[in-house]
N, C-alpha and C positions, 0 to 999 in steps of 0.2 A: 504494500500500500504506500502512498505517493501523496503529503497534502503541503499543499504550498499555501501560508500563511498568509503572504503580503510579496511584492514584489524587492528581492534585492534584500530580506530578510531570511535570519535561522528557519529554515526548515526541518520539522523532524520528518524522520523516517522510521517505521516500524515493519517487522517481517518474521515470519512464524515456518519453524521448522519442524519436523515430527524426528525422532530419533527412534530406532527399535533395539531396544536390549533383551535378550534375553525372553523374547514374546510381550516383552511391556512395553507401550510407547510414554515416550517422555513429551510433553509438549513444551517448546521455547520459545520465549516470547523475546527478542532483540530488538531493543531500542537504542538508536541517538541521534546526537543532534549533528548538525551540518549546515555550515555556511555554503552560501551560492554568492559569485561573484559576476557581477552584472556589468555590462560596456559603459561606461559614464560620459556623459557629454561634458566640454568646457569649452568655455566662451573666453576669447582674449578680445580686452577691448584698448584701446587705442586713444589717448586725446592727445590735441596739438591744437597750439593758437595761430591764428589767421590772421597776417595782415594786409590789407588793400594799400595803403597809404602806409610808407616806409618811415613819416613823420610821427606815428603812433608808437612807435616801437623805441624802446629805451635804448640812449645813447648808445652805449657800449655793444650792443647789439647791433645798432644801425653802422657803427663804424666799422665790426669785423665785416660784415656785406662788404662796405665796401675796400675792404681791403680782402675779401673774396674775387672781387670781380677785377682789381688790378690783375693776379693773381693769374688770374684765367689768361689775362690778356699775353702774360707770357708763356702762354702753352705752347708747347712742339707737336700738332696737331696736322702734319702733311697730306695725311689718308683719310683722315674722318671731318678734319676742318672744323671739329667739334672741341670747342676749348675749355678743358674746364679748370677752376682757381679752388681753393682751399684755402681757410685761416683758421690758425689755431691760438686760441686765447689762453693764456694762463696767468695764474691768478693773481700774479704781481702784477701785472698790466703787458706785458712783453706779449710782441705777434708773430708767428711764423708764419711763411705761405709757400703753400703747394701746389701744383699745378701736374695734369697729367702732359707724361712722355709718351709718344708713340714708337713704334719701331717699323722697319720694312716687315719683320717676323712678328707678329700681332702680338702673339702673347706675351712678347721681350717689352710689352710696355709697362706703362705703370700709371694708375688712376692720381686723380689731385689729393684726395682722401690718402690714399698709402703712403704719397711720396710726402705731404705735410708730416704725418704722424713717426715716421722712418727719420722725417729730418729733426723734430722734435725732440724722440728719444735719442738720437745720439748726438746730439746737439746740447740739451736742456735735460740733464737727466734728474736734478734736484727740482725741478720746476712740475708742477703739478694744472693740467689742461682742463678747464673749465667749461669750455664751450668752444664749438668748430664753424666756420659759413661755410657755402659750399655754392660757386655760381657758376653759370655756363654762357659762354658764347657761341651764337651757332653765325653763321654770315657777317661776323664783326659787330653782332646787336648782342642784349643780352633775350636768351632765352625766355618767349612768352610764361611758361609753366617752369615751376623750379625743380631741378635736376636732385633725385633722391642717390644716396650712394646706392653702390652695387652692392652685390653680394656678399661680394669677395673684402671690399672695404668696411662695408658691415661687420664682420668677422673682426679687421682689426681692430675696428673701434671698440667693439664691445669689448677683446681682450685689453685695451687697455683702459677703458675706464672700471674692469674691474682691478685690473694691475693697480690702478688709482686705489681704488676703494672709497670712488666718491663719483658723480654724475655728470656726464659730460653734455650740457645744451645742443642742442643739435640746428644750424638755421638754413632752412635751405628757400634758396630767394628767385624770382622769376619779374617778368615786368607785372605781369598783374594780381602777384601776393607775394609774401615771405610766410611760409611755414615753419613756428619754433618750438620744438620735440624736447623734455625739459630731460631725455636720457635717453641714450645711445641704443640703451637695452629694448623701447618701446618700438626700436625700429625691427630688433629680431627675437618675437617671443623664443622662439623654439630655437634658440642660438646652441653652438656646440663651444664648451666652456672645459676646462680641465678639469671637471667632474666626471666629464663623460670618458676619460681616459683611465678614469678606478678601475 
């Protein structure tokens, strides 16, 4: 016999066996209990502030943008003609900037995100990064819609604002908003972190 209680709860189980010894039958009654493990749904949710007008947005913030889109404006960009800048802030007030390298062999490039964060750490290794811009030129304009990192820069950011052990801002800027991400981490829930190496 078989009663399920409630959904995703202890169920018991009972079952009856007959035994013969000797011409006597024994009758066994075997009960217990038993967990059942059920598929679980989870919701990841996401917030980031918007902004239309770059005049709303706190200084310090408005000025790594534009020391983002410098940035950009020196990219080595000969294939894709897609430039993109990178600024990295830390929290004494000091700016780095990044910008992606191309190569003839695609994957010998390097995104604006890597090569900031790269020049960062072996640059600034006592300095602690606060917050990154990230802008894109496409035809020598800046990009209508703003430029989210990749995959692959995702990756490094997250390891290192956990290396931090503190939140990295994240602002990524277009002509007609700036979206600002108040941690690295919101950009990759299901990130692979040196946990997953146990």
């Amino acid at each position: 016999m078989f009663h399920q209680s409630s959904f995703g709860k202890n169920i018991k189980m009972s079952s009856t066996a007959e035994i013969s010894d000797a011409g006597e039958k024994i009758l066994l009654l075997l009960s217990f209990q038993k967990s059942l493990y059920f598929m679980k749904e989870r919701e990841v949710r996401m917030f980031y502030r918007e902004y239309q007008d770059s005049n709303e947005m706190p200084d310090a913030d408005r000025k790594l943008v534009e020391e983002a889109v410098i940035a950009a404006s020196g990219a080595y960009a000969p294939y894709s003609h897609f430039m993109v800048g990178a600024a990295i802030l830390f929290d004494d007030g000091t700016v780095v900037r990044g910008a992606n390298v191309e190569n003839a062999a695609f994957p010998s490039g390097s995104c604006a995100e890597k090569t900031a964060v790269s020049y960062a750490v072996s640059n600034y290794p006592g300095k602690r990064p606060v917050a990154i811009a990230v802008a894109a030129l496409s035809g020598g304009t800046l990009t209508r819609e703003p430029v989210p990192p990749c995959g692959n820069c995702r990756q490094m950011l997250v390891e290192e604002e956990q290396r931090q052990g503190y939140p990295i801002k994240v602002i990524l800027t277009g002509k007609d908003k700036t979206i600002v991400i108040d941690s690295v981490e919101s950009l990759m829930p299901l990130r692979f972190t040196k946990s997953n190496l146990l």
